[in-house]
C-alpha positions in Angstrom: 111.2 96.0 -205.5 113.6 96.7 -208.4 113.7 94.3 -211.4 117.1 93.9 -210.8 116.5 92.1 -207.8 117.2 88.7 -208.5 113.8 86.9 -209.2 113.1 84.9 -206.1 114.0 88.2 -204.5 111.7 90.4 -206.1 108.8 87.6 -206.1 108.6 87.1 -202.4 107.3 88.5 -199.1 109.4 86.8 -197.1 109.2 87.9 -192.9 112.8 87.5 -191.8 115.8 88.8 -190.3 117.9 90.5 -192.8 121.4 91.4 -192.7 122.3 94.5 -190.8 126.2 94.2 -192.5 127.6 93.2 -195.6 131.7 92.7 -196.0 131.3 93.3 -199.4 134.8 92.5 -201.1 137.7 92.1 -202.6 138.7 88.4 -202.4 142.4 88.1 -201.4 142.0 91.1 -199.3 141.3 89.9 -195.3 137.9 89.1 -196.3 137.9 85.4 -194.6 139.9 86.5 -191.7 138.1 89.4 -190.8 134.8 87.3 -191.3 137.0 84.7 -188.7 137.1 87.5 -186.0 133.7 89.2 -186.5 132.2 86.0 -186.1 133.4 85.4 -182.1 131.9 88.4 -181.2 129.3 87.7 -178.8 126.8 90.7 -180.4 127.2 89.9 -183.8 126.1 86.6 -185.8 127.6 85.7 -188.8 126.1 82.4 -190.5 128.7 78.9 -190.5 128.1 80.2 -194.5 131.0 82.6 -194.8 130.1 83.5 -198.9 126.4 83.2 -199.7 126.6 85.6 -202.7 123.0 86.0 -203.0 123.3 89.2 -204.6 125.4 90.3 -207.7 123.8 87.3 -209.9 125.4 89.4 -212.8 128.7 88.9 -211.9 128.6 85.1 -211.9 127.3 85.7 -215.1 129.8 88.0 -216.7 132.6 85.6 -215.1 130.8 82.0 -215.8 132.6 81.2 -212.5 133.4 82.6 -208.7 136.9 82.4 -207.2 135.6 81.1 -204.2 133.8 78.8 -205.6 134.5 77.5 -209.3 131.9 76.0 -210.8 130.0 74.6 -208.4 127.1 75.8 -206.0 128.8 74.6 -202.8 130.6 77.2 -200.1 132.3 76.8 -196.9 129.1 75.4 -195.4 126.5 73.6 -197.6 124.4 74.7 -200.9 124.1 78.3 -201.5 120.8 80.1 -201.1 118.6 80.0 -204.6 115.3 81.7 -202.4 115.3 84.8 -200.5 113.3 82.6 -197.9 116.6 80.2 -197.8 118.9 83.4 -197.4 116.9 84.9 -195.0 117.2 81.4 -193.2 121.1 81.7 -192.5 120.2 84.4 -190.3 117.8 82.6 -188.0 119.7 81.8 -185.2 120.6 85.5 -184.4 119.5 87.2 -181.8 117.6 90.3 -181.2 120.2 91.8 -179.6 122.7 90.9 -182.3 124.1 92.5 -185.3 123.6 89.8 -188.1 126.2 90.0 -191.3 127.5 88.7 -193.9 130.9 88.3 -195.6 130.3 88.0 -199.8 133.8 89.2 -201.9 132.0 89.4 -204.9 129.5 91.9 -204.1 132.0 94.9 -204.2 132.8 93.5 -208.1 129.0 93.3 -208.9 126.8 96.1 -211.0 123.3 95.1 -209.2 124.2 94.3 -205.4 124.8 97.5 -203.7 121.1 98.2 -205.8 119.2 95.3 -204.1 121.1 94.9 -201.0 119.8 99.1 -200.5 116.6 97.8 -201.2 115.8 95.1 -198.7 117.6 96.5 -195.9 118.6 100.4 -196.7 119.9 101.0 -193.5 122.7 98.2 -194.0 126.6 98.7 -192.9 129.0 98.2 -196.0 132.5 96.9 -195.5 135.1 96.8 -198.2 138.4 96.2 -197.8 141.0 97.1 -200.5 145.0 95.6 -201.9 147.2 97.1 -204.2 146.0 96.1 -207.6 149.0 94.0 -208.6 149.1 91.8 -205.4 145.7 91.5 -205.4 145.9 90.1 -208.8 148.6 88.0 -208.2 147.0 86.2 -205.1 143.7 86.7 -206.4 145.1 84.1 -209.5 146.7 81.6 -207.5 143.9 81.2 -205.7 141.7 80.4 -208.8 144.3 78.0 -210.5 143.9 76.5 -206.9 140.1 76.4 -207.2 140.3 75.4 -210.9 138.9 78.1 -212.0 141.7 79.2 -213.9 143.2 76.3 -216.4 145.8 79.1 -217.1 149.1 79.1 -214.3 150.6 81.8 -216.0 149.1 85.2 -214.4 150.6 87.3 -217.7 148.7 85.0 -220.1 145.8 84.7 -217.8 145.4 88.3 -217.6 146.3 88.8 -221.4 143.6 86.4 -222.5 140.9 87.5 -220.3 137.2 87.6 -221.6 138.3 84.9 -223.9 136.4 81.5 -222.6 139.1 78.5 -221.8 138.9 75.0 -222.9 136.3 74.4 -220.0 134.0 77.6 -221.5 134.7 79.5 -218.6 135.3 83.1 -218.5 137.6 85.0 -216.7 138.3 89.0 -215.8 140.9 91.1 -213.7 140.7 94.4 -215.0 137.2 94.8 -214.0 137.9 93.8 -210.4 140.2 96.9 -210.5 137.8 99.4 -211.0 137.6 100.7 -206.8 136.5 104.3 -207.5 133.3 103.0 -209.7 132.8 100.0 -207.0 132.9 102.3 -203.8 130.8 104.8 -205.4 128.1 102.3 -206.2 128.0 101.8 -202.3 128.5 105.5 -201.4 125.7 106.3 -203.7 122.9 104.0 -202.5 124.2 103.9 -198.6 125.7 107.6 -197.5 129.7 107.7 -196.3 128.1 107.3 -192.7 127.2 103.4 -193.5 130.2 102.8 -195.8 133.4 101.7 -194.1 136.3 101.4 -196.7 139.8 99.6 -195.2 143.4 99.0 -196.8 144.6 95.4 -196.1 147.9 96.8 -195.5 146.2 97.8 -192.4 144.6 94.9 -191.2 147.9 92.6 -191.9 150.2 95.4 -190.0 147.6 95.5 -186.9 144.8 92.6 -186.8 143.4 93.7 -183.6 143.4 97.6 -184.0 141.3 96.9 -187.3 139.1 94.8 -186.0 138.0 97.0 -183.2 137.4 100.5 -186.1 135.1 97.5 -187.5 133.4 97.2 -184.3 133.0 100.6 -183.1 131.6 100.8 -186.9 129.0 98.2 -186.2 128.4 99.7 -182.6 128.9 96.7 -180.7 130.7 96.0 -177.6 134.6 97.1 -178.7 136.5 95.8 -175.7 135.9 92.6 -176.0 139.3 89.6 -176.3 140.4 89.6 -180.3 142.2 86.4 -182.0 144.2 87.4 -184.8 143.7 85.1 -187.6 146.0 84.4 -190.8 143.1 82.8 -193.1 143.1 81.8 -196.4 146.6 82.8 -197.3 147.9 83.3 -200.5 149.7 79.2 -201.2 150.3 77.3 -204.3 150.4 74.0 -205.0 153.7 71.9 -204.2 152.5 69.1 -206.7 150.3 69.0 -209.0 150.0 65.4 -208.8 149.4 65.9 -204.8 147.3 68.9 -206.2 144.6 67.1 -208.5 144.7 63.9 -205.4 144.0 66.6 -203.1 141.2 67.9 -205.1 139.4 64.3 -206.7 139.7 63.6 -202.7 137.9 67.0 -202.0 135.5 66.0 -204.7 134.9 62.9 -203.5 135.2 60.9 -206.8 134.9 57.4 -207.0 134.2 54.7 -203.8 137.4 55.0 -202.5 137.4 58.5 -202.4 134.3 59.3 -201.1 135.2 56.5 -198.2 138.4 58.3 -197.3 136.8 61.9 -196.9 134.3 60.2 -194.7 136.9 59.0 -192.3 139.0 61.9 -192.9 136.0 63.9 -191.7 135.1 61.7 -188.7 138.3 62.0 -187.2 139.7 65.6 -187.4 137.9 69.0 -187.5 137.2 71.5 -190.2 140.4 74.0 -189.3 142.9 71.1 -188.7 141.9 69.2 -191.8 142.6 72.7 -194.0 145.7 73.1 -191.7 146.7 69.5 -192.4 146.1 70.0 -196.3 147.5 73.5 -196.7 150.8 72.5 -195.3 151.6 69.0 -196.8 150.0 70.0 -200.6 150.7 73.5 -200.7 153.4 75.5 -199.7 154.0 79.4 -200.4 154.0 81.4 -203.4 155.9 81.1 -206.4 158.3 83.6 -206.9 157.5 87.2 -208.1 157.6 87.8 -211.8 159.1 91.2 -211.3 158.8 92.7 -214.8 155.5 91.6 -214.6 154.6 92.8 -211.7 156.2 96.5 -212.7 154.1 96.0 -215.8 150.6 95.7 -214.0 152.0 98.8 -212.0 151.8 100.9 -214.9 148.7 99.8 -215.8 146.8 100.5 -212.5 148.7 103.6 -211.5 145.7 106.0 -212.4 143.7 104.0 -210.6 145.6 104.5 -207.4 146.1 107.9 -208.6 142.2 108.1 -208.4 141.6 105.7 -205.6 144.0 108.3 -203.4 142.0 111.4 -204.4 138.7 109.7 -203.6 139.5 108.3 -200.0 141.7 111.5 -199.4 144.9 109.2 -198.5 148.2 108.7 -200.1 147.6 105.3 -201.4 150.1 106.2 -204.0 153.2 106.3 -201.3 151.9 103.6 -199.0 151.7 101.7 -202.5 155.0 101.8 -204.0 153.8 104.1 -207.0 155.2 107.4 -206.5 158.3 105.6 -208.1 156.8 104.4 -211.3 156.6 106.9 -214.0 
């Protein structure tokens, strides 16, 4: 295997079931809600793991930090895989007669992971899902000042100072998450347009279920099957910050008294009703628009719509707002 593999990767021999689909990316974009509706499908098997970022060890690199994730090396379900014999392990439970996948935002960002996930399972399905640059932005930035990995609540000055590390020595970039011509063709390259499936998240918010089922006929499972739409991980910001940082030493379990009130927290009430329970009481919708701002990052990403259009042969730049800005 490739050097670029990441080292446990390209050390082992591991005998395993691999991935047959990756949801590659963006974050912000219907990632966690299509990962939600995939994962009731009775022929596919996703892991309880929704972001195991195996792959694309460059990008945590370049960024010092995941949005997902901060700083840490937890994810929606336990540690994150450091072996290829512990990623391979997520997939265990799935059955021969299942399509196994995975749902990693950061992969679509990454230089090296379309490169090693081609080379341990070439025949692999590649989702990607795609937002109009500035919203994406936008949410993409709440959701790190929510995840503290962005000390910086201003998304002007965030963007503005970006590649510069903060007062924690984290480092932090949007342009590069921007680049979708250079990220799809990494995929199309290495995969073929027959194993690439590229979706607008206008689509999937406007019609949930219609979406979902182009995924499935995509996968070649079972298409009519009952579908749940599912609004996940929505775009909130805090109502407090003093609820805010409670919220989060709770979440971190800090202190005695802490860690005993997450444990009874956690006896009592299940995983969606405590995030329910938290997202409505500490957070509440996002701040208002900075319009100027917004017009501004317009501007700046108009070619890449421009581009973006011309690649997937669809007028991104009507359905987008930008046939208005000069």
């Amino acid at each position: 295997m490739s050097s670029e593999l990441p080292q446990p990767v390209a050390a082992a021999q591991s005998s395993g079931r691999v991935p047959d689909f990756f949801i590659v990316g963006h974050h912000k974009s219907g990632t966690t809600a299509m990962y939600e509706m995939l994962k009731d499908h009775p022929q596919i098997y996703m892991p309880e793991m929704k972001e195991p970022e195996f792959f694309g060890r460059d990008l945590a690199r370049r960024q010092q930090a995941l949005p997902g994730a901060g700083a840490q090396k937890r994810t929606f379900a336990g540690t994150r895989p450091h072996t290829y014999e512990e990623y391979l392990s997520l997939f265990a439970d799935a059955e021969p007669r299942q399509r196994a996948g995975e749902a990693s935002p950061s992969y679509l960002g990454s230089l090296t992971a379309a490169t090693q996930i081609s080379e341990v399972q070439p025949a692999a399905r590649i989702i990607a899902i795609l937002r109009e640059p500035a919203s994406f932005l936008r949410s993409l930035h709440l959701q790190m000042v929510r995840n503290r990995v962005q000390s910086e609540r201003d998304l002007g000055r965030a963007i503005a100072s970006e590649g510069l590390a903060d007062q924690d020595g984290r480092v932090q970039r949007y342009t590069d998450r921007v680049r979708y011509v250079e990220q799809l063709r990494r995929y199309h390259h290495l995969f073929g347009a027959e194993q690439v499936l590229v979706l607008i998240y206008d689509d999937f918010r406007a019609d949930n279920e219609a979406t979902v089922r182009t995924v499935l006929r995509f996968l070649d499972v079972e298409v009519e099957v009952p579908i749940k739409a599912v609004d996940a991980n929505p775009t909130v910001a805090a109502r407090s910050r003093v609820l805010d940082e409670w919220t989060h030493s709770l979440r971190a379990g800090r202190g005695p008294l802490a860690r005993g009130m997450k444990a009874t927290v956690k006896a009592l009430t299940p995983p969606r009703l405590r995030r329910n329970a938290v997202r409505t009481i500490v957070y509440g919708g996002a701040p208002p628009l900075d319009e100027a701002l917004m017009l501004d990052l317009r501007r700046r990403y108009k070619p890449e719509v421009v581009a973006l259009s011309e690649y997937l042969k669809r007028d991104l730049v009507k359905l987008w707002g930008y046939d208005s800005i000069g």
